[in-house]
N, C-alpha and C positions, 0 to 999 in steps of 0.2 A: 429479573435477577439483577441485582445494583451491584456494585463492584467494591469489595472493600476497599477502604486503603490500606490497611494493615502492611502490604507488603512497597507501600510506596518510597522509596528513597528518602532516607532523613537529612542525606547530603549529598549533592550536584551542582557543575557549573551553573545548570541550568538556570534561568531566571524568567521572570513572567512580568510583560507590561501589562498595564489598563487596558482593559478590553471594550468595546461596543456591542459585546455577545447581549445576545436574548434569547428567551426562552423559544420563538418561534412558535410554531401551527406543531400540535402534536397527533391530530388524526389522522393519522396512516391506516391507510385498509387497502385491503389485498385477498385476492382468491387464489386458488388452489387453480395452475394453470392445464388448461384442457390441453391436446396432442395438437391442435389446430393451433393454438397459444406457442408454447414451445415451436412448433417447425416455423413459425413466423420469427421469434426469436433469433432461431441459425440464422434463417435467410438475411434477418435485418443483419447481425453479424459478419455474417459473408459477403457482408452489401458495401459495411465500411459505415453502417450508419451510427447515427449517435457518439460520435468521435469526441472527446474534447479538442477544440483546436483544429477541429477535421483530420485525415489521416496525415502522420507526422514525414511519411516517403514521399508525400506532396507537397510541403513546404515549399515556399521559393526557396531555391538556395539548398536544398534538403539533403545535397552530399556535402555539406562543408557548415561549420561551428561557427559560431558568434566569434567576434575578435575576443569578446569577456571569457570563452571558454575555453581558450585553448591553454593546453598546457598547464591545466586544472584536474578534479576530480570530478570534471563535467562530461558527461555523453550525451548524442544524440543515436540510434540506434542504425541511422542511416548516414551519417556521416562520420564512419570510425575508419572509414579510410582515409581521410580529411589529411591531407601532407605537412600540413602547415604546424602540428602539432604531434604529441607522443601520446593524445589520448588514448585511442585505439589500442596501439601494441598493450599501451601500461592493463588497460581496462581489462582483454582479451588474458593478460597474465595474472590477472587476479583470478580469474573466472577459472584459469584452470588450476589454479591451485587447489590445495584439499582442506582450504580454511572452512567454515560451516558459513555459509551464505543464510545473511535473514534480508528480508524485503520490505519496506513499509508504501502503503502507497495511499497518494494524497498526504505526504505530513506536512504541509503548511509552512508551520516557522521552524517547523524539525526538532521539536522540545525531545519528543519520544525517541527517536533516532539517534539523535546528537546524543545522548545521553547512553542508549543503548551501544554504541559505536566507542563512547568514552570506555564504559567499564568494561569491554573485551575486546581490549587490543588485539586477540587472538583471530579474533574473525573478522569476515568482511558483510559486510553493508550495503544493499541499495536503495535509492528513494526513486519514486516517480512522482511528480507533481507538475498538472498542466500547468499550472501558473507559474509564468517565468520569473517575472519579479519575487516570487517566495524561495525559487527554486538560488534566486541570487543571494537572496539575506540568510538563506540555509548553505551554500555554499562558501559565504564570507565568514559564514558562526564556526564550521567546521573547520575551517582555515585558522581561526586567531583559539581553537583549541588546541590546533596541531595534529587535527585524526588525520590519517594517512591509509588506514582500511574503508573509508567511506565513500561514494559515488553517487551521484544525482544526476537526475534527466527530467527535461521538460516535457518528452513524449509522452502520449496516452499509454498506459501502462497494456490497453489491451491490443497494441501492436507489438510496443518494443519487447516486453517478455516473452512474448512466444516466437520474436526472430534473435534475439538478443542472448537468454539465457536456455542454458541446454536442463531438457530433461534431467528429473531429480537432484537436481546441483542445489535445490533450496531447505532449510532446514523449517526455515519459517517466514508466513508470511505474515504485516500485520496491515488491518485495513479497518481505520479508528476514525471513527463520525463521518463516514462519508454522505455526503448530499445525496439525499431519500430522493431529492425529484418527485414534490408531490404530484405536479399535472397533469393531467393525461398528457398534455402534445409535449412534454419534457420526459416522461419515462424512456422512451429511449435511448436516455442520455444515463439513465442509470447505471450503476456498476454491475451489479449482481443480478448475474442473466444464467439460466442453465448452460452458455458456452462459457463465460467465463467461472463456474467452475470447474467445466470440464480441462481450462486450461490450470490453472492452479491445483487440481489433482496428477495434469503432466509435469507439473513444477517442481513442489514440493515432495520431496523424496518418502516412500513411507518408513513411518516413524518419527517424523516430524507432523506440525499443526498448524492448521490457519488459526490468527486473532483475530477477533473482531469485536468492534465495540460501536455504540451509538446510543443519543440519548432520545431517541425514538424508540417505544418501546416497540409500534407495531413493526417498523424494519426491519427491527431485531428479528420476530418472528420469522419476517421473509425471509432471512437471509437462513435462520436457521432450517426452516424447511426445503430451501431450492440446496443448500451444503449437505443434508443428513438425508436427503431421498438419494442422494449421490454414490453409487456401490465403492468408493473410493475413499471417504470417509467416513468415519465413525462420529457416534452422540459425542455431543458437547458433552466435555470434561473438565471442570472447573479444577480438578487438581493441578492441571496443566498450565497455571497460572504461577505458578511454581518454578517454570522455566522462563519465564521474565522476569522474577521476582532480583534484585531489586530493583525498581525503575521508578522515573519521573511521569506525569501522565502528560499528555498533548495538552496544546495551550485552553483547547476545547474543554477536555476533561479538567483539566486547573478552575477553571470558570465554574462545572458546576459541581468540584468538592464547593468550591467558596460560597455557591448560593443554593446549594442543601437541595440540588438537580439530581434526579435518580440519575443511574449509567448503568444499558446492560450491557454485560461482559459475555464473550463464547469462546471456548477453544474446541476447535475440532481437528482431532486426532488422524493423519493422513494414515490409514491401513496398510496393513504389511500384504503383499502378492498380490494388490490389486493393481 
């Protein structure tokens, strides 16, 4: 299912350099995971494995910020006691505000975010992206816009959200081309595991939706099968494209409107009373 643009942004700060993207390996294949599959999955989970960065409460240094972070719209999930700076309190008062929390994770150069962040001042924002150097140039973009609702963290996302943000506080999550990890001895590096959706159905409040996108078609699949076996979500609903609408896409998605790349799009609808 490829992703119109119809609803893309005709106007945005936003702006897109030359890229080195390629089409990349597109065979992805996946089975339907047995009971012996999954309990291996928790276990890896509980384990701490497949970390980006390894776990982030074991960093050197892991209660206290980068000098570049302090006194920014940067967090680390374990260093928000950190003295030396007002991340903490500031972060901690956003959170309990009653603004509508969206979430995007892995945004790169932050196209989708920065822009999402631009047109509703009313709400707040967060990114997770291991990589710190993007999490810097996504921090410096958001600064010389002037966002003031936006946050960013270099943590793995599948630590700091589940110490970080509380239960149903999120309206939406979005998680755009994330790295398939074709390999076998790299899948465990993969995002989308039966726990981490069980953690993004404790997240996202129902009545809001997970985004996803990728221009792997068969990931797409996985992701839609491990989210919609999930009693906590409902079928992908393409109407629900609707509540992003109007947006810019990721530098990823930029690259293949330009070279006529399918993208497939999912929104899944977080259920109400589960």
């Amino acid at each position: 299912m490829s992703q119109s643009t119809d609803l893309v942004a005709p106007e945005s700060p936003i702006t897109y350099s030359p890229t080195s993207f390629s089409q990349g390996r597109m065979d992805f294949a996946w089975e339907e995971l047995s009971e012996a599959e999954s309990a291996q999955l928790y276990a890896d989970w509980e384990a701490g494995k497949g970390l980006l960065g390894g776990h982030p409460q074991y960093r050197p240094g892991a209660d206290r910020l980068p000098p570049w972070g302090l006194n920014r719209a940067f967090f680390r999930a374990f260093a928000l006691d950190d003295p030396r700076g007002d991340n903490g309190p500031a972060l901690r008062s956003a959170l309990v505000s009653d603004r509508p929390l969206e979430i995007e994770v892995g945004y790169g150069r932050g196209d989708f975010l920065l822009d999402r962040a631009s047109r509703h001042p009313q709400g707040l924002f967060v990114g997770y992206e291991v990589k710190t150097k993007a999490t810097r140039l996504a921090l410096a973009r958001g600064e010389g816009l002037g966002l003031t609702n936006l946050w960013l963290s270099d943590d793995d996302v599948r630590v700091s959200l589940a110490v970080q943000i509380p239960d149903g506080r999120v309206e939406a999550v979005h998680v755009l081309f994330p790295d398939p990890w074709w390999k076998e001895q790299h899948k465990i590096k993969r995002l989308f595991a039966p726990p981490f959706v069980d953690l993004l159905a404790a997240k996202i409040r129902p009545g809001g939706f997970l985004h996803f996108k990728s221009d792997v078609e068969g990931y797409g699949e996985l992701v839609r099968y491990l989210v919609e076996q999930h009693p906590a979500f409902g079928p992908h609903d393409s109407r629900l494209v609707e509540r992003i609408a109007p947006y810019v896409p990721t530098h990823r998605e930029h690259w293949c409107q330009m070279n006529g790349k399918a993208v497939w799009a999912f929104f899944f609808p977080r259920r109400e009373g589960e």
